[in-house]
C-alpha positions in Angstrom: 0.0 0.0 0.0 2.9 2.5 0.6 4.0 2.5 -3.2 0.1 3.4 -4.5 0.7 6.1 -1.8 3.8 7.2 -3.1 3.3 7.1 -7.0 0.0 8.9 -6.0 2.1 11.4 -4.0 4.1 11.7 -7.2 1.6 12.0 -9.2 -0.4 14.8 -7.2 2.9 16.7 -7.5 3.2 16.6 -11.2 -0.4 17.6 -11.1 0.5 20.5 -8.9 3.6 21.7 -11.2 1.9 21.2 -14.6 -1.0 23.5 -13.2 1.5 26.1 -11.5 3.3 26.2 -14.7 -0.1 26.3 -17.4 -0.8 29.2 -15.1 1.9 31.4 -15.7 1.8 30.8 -19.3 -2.0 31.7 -19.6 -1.1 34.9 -17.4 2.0 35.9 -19.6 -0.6 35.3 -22.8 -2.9 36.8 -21.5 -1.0 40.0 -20.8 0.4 39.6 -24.7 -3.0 39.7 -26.0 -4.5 42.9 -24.1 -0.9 44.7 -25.5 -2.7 44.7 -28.9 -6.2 45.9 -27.9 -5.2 49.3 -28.0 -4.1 50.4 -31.6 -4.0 53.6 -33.5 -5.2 53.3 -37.1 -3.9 56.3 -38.1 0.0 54.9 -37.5 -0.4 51.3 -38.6 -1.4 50.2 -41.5 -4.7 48.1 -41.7 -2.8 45.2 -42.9 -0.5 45.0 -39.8 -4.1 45.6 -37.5 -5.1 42.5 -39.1 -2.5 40.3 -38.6 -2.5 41.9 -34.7 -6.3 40.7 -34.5 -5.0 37.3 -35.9 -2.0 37.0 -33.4 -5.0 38.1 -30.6 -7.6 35.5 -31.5 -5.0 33.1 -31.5 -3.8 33.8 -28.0 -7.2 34.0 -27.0 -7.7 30.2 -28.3 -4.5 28.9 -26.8 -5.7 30.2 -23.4 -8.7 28.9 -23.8 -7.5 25.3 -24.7 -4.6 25.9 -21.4 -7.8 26.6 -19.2 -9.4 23.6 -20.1 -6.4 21.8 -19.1 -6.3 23.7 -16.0 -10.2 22.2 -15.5 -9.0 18.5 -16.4 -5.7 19.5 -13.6 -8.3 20.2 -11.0 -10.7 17.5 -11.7 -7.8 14.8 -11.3 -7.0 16.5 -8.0 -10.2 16.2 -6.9 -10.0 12.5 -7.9 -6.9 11.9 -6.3 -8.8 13.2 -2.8 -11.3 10.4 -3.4 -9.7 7.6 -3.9 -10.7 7.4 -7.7 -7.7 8.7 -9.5 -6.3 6.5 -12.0 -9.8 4.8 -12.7 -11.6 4.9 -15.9 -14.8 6.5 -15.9 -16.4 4.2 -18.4 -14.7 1.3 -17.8 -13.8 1.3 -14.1 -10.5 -0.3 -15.2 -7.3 1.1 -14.2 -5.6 3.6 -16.3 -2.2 2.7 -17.5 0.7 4.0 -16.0 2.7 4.8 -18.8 -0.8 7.2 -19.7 -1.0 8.4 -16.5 2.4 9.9 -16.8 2.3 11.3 -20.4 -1.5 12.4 -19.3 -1.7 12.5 -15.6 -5.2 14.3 -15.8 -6.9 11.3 -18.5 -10.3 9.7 -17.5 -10.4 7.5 -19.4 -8.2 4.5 -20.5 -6.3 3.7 -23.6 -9.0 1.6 -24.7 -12.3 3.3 -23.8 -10.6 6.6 -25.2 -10.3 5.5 -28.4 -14.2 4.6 -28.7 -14.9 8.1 -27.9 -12.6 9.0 -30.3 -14.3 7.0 -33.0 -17.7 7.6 -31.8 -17.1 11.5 -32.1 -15.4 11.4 -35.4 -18.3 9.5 -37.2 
């Protein structure tokens, strides 16, 4: 029972620094994408102000996608605290360890994520 403490212990941790460190990246793009907001037509020319609002929405998406990252972080926390971290949610099978660590926030195993896969891109 001590190692399933300790590779939960480890993985909590990696948990903790892969949200700490999706954090400061959506803060530091976050502060890139307001920079744009305020530009002067008159200077630039409307080419360059489109290419800004480009590099914006792009941001804007990246942050959006590091956010739900930061949910999925949380969620396995949260799993971790109740004993079910590292159980499939379909299945009820135990998630792989080698998936665990490449994707310590996955739901789902190996298996049952590739049905959803398949179901959702039919």
């Amino acid at each position: 029972m001590a190692k399933k403490s300790e590779e939960i212990k480890a993985f909590r941790k990696l948990l903790l620094e892969r949200r700490a460190q999706i954090r400061g990246n959506v803060s530091q793009m976050g502060e890139q994408a307001l920079k744009g907001t305020g530009q002067d037509f008159s200077v630039d020319h409307m080419a360059d102000y489109g290419s800004d609002n480009y590099e914006q929405e792009f941001t804007l998406g990246l942050i959006e996608n590091e956010q739900e990252v930061l949910r999925e972080i949380d969620a396995a926390l949260d799993r971790i605290e109740d004993g079910t971290f590292g159980d499939c949610e379909v299945c009820g099978k135990k998630i792989q360890k080698a998936r665990l660590k490449a994707i310590p926030y996955a739901r789902l195993c190996l298996e049952c994520k590739k049905k959803e896969e398949e179901r959702t891109s039919t």
